[in-house]
N, C-alpha and C positions, 0 to 999 in steps of 0.2 A: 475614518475607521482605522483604527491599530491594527498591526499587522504582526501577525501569531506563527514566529518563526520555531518554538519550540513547547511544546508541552509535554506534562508526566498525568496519564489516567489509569485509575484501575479499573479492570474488568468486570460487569457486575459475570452471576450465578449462570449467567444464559453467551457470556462470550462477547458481551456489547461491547463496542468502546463507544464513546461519547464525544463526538465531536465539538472544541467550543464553537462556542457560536459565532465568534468572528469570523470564523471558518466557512461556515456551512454555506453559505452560498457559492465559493469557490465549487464544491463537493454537489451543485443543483443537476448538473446530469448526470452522477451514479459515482461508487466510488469503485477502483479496480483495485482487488489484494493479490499482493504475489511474491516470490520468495525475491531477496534482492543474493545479491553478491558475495556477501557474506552471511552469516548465521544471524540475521535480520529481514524486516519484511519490508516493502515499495507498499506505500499509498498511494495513490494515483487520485486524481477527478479523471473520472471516465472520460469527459472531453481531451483530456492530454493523451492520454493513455491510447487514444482512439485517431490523434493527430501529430502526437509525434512517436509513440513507442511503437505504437503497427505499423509507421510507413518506417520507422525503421528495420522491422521485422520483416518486413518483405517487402524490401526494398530492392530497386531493380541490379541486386549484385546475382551472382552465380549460382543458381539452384544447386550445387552442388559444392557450394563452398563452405566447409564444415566450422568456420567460425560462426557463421550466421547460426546454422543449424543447432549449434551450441546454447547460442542465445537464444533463439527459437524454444528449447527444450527448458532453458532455465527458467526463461521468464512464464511461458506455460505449464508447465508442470506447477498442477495446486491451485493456478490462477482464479481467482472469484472475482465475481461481480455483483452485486447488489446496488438496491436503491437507499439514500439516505434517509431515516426514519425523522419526517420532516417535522413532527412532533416535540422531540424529544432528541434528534439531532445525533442519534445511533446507527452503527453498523457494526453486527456480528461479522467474530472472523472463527472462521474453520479453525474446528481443531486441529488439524496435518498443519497447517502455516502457523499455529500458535507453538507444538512441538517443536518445528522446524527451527524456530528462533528463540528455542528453551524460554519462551514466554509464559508463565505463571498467570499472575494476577497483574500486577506493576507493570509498565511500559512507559517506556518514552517514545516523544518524536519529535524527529527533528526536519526545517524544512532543507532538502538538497536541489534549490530551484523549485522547479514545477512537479515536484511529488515530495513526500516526507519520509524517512526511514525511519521505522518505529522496531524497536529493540527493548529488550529486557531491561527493567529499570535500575538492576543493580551491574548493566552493564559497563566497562569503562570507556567511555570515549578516546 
């Protein structure tokens, strides 16, 4: 199986995006969407997201150590979760995470490791 480090899809009328299909099985226990770092969004497979972004989310540092908290608030705030449309191999994203990342119709993504950063397609790398 070829391995699908980067794609460009448009969004249909309803906010889908279309996973290819070399993909989807990665994406078979759910996918996680959420704002990333910059004015772009994190794709997740739920499994990662569930294995390593929450044990680093409350991870046994300082409850009261406001770098964590930061991160805590960034990557939550907006965060969705759904299941892959195993059909047809889609997942709507919220409109707040599509404004978030002045995404239109057009997007890229790109893989960063074990999630994808998907951003506006007439963004510049």
């Amino acid at each position: 199986m070829a391995s699908v480090d980067y794609f460009e899809r448009k969004l249909d009328d309803k906010r889908r995006l279309t996973i290819p299909s070399e993909l989807r099985e990665e994406f078979n226990s759910g996918v996680v969407i959420t704002r990333g770092f910059g004015q772009y969004l994190h794709l997740y497979p739920k499994l990662v997201w569930d294995r390593e972004v929450e044990a680093a989310l409350t991870g046994t540092g300082n409850i009261l150590d406001e770098k964590v908290a930061d991160l805590n608030v960034q990557f939550r705030l907006g965060k969705t979760e759904a299941d892959l449309d195993q059909k047809q191999g889609r997942v709507t994203i919220e409109q707040h995470l599509l404004d978030y990342a002045e995404i239109d119709h057009g997007l890229v993504a790109v893989r960063a490791g074990a999630y994808f950063r998907v951003m506006a397609a007439d963004e510049k790398l």
